[in-house]
C-alpha positions as CSV (number, residue, x, y, z in Angstrom):
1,X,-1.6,-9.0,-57.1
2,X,-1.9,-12.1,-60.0
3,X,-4.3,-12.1,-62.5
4,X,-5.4,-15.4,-60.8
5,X,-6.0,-14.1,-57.6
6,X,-8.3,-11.1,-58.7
7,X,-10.0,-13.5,-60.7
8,X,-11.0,-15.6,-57.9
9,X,-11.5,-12.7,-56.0
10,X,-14.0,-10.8,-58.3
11,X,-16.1,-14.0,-59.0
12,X,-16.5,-14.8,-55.2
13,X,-18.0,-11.1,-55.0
14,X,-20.1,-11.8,-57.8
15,X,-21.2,-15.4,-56.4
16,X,-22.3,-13.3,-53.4
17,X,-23.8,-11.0,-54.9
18,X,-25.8,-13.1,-57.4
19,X,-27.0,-15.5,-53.9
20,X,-28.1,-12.2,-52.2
21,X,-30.3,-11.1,-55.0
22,X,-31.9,-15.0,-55.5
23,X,-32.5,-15.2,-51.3
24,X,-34.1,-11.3,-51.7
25,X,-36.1,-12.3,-54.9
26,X,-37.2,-15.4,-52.9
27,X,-38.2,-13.5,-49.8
28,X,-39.8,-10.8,-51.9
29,X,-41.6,-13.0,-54.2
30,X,-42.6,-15.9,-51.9
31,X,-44.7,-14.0,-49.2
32,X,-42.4,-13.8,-46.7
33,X,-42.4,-17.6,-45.8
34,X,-39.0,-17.8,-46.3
35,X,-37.9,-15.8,-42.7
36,X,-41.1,-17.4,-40.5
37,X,-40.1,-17.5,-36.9
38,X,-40.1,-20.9,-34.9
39,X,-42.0,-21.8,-32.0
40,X,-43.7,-24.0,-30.0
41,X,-46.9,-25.8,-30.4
42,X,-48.9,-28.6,-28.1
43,X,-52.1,-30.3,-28.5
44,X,-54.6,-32.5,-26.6
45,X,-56.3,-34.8,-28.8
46,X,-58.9,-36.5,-26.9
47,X,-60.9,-37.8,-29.6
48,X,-61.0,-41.9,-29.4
49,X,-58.9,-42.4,-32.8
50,X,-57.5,-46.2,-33.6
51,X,-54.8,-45.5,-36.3
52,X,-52.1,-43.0,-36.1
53,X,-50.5,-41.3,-39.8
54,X,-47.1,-39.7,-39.2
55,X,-45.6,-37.8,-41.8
56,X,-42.5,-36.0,-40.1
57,X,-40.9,-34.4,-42.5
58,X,-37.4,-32.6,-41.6
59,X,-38.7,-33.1,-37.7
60,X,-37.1,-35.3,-35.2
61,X,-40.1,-37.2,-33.9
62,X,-40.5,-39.4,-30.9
63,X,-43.5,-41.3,-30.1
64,X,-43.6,-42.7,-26.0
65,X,-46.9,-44.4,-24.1
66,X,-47.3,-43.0,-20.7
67,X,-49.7,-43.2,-18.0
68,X,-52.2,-40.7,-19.4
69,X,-56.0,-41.1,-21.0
70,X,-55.0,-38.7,-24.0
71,X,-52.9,-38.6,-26.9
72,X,-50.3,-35.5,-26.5
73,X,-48.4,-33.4,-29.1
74,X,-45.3,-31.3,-28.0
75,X,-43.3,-29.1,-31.1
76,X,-40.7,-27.0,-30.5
77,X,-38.3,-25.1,-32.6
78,X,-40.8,-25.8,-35.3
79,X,-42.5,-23.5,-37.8
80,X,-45.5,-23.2,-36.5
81,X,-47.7,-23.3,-39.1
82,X,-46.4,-26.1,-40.4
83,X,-47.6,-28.4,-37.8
84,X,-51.0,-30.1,-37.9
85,X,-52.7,-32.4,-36.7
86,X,-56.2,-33.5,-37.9
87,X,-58.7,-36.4,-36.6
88,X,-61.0,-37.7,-39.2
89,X,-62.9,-40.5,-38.2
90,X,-60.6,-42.8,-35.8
91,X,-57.7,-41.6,-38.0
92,X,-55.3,-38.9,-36.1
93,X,-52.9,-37.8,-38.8
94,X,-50.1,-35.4,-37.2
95,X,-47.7,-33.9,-39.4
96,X,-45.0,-31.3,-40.4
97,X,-44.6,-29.8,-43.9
98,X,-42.5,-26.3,-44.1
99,X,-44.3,-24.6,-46.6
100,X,-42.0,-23.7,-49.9
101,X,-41.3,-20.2,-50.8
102,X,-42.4,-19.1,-54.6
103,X,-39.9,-18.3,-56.6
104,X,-40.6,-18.1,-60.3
105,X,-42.5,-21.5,-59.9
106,X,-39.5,-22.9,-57.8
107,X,-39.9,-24.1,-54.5
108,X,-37.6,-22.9,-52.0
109,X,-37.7,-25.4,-49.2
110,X,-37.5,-24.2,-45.1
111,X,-33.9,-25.3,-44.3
112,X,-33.1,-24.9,-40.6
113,X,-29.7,-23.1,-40.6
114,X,-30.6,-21.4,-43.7
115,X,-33.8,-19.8,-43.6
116,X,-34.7,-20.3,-40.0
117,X,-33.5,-21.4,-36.8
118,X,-30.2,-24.0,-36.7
119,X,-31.9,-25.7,-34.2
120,X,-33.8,-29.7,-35.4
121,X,-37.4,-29.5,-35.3
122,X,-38.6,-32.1,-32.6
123,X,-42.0,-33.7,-32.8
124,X,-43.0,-35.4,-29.1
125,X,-46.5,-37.1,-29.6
126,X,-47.4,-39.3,-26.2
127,X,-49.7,-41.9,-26.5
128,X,-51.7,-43.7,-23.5
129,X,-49.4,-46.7,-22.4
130,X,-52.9,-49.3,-22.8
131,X,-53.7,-48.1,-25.9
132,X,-53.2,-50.5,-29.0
133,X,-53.8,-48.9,-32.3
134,X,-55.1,-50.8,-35.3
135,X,-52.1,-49.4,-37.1
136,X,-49.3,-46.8,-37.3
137,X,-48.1,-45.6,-40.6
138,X,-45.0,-43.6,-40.5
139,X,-44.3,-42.0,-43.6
140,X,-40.7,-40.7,-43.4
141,X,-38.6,-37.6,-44.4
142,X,-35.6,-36.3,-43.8
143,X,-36.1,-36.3,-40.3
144,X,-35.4,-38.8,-37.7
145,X,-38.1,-41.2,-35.5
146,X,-37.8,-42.6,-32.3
147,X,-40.8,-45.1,-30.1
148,X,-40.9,-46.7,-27.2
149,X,-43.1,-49.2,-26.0
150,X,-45.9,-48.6,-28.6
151,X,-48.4,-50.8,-29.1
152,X,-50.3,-51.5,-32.6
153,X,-51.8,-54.7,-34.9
154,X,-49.8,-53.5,-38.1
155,X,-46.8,-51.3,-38.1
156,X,-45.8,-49.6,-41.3
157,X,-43.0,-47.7,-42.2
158,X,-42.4,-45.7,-45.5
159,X,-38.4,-45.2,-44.9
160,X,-37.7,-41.6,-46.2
161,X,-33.7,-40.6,-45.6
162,X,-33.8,-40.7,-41.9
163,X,-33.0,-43.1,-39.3
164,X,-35.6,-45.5,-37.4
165,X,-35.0,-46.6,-34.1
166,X,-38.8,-48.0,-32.8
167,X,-39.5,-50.6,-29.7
168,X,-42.9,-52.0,-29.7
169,X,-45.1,-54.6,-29.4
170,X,-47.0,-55.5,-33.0
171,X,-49.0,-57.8,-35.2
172,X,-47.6,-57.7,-38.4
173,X,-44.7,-55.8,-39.4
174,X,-44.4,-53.6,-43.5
175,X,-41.4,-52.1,-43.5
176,X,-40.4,-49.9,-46.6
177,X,-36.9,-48.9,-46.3
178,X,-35.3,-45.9,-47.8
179,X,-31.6,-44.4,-47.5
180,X,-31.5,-44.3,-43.3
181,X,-31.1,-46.9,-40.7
182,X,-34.2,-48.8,-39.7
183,X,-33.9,-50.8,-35.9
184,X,-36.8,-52.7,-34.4
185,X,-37.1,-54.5,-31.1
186,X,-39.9,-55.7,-29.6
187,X,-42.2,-58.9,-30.6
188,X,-44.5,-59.6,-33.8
189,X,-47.1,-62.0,-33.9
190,X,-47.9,-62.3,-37.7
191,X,-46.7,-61.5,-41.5
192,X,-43.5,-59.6,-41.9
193,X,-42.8,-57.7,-45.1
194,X,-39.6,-56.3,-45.9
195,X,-38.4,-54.1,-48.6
196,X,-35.1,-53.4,-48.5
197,X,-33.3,-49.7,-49.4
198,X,-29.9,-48.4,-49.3
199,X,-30.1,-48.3,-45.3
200,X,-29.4,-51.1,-43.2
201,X,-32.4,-53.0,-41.3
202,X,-32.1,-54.8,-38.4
203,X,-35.1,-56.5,-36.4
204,X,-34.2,-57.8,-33.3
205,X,-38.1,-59.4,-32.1
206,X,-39.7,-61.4,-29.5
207,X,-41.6,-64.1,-31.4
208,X,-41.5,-68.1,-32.7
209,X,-39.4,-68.4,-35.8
210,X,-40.9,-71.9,-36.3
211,X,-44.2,-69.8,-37.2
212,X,-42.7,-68.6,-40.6
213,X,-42.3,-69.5,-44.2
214,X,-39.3,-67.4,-45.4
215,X,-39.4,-65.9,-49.0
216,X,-36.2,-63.8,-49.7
217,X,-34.8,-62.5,-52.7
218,X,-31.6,-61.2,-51.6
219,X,-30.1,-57.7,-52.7
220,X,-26.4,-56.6,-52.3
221,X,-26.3,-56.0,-48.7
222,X,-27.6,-59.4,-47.9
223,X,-30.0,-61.1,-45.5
224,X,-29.7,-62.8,-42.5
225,X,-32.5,-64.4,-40.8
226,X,-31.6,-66.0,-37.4
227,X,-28.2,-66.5,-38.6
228,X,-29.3,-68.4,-41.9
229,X,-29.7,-67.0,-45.2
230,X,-33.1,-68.2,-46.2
231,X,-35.7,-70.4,-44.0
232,X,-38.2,-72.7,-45.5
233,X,-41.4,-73.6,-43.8
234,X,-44.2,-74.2,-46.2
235,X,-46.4,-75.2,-43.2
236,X,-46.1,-72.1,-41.0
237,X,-48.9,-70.2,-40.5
238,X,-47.4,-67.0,-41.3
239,X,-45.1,-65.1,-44.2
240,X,-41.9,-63.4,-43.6
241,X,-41.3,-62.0,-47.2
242,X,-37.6,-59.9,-47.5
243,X,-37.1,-58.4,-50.8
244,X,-33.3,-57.4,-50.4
245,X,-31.5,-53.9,-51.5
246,X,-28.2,-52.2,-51.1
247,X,-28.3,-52.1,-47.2
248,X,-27.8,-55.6,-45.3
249,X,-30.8,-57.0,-43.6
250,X,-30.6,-58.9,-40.3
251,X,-33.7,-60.6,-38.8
252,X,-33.6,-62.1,-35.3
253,X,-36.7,-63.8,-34.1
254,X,-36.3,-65.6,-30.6
């Protein structure tokens, strides 16, 4: 056997052995949290709430309107502790944060695969299909977000490394990207803000394009807006302001 190979050899073992003791230490030191068991978890929120707050974290979440009178949450192959949702006022914020293990000050995050379940975390929250919020405000995560046929007079996203794929009918449109892919189909009425990211955007809306004064400042990726680069309007009653990043950015508004 080469000197090479038993090198290799002996500091595999000793990678091992040094990732054992730094998992043990962390599950020693860090209560525990870092072997919690998923589940499931679902909620009735009946409390008349006008804005919805979405922070998904690693989740997959999916937001649908159905024929009910209620607002319904659905987790599974979640931590359960992690999920919450809280009503204060006519805000329902639901959310999922895996708690970080304590090691030595470090935070060792829930990774599914790693310290729980390999299985994604899915988020299901159903919303009644009349009901128009004043706003939903997704902040994003890691995870990934899906909606169909929402309703709500300002839609916000705060683009996280995730993907966006969202159908819905909206007054005015802030959009945040961050590293994922942002879609939206649908219609807007009013102002459109963009801020582009390293993900690609791409808006694909029912709405009158004569309504709009353009003001883009074009990043690398580029922006498209009905097939032109920039559209002037000084007289439209509305703003569509695209601030451009690395991802390309493709408005269609017909």
């Amino acid at each position: 056997m080469s000197r090479t190979f038993k090198f290799v050899i002996i500091t595999g073992i000793i990678l091992m052995l040094c990732g054992g003791l730094v998992y043990g230490a962390a599950y020693a030191l860090g209560e525990r949290r870092i072997d919690r068991q998923t589940g499931e978890v679902t909620a009735a929120v009946t409390a008349d709430v006008s804005k919805l707050v979405i922070d998904g974290g690693i989740a997959r979440v999916s937001i649908t309107a159905i024929p009910e009178n209620e607002i319904k949450i659905e987790a599974r192959d979640v931590i359960t502790d992690a999920v919450s949702y809280d009503v204060s006022g006519e805000i329902l914020t639901v959310s999922y944060s895996p708690n970080f293990s304590n090691f030595f000050g470090l935070g060792i995050i829930s990774i599914p695969g790693v310290t729980h379940s390999l299985k994604t975390p899915v988020i299901n929250i159903y919303t009644p299909e009349d009901k128009a919020y004043e706003y939903i405000n997704i902040n994003g995560g890691m995870g990934e977000y899906i909606a169909e046929h929402i309703k709500a007079d300002k839609f916000i996203i705060n683009g996280g490394v995730g993907n966006y794929d969202i159908a819905g009918d909206f007054g005015e449109l802030d959009i945040n990207a961050g590293v994922g892919r942002i879609k939206l189909t649908g219609s807007v009425e009013r102002d459109i803000t963009i801020n582009g990211g390293v993900g690609e955007i791409k808006l694909d809306m029912a709405g009158d394009i004569n309504n709009y004064n353009a003001s883009v400042n074009a990043g690398i990726g580029g922006v498209s807006i009905n097939g032109d680069i920039s559209r002037d309007n000084p007289d439209a009653p509305y703003n569509l302001t695209v601030s451009g990043g690395v991802g390309s950015i493709d408005i269609n508004i017909n």
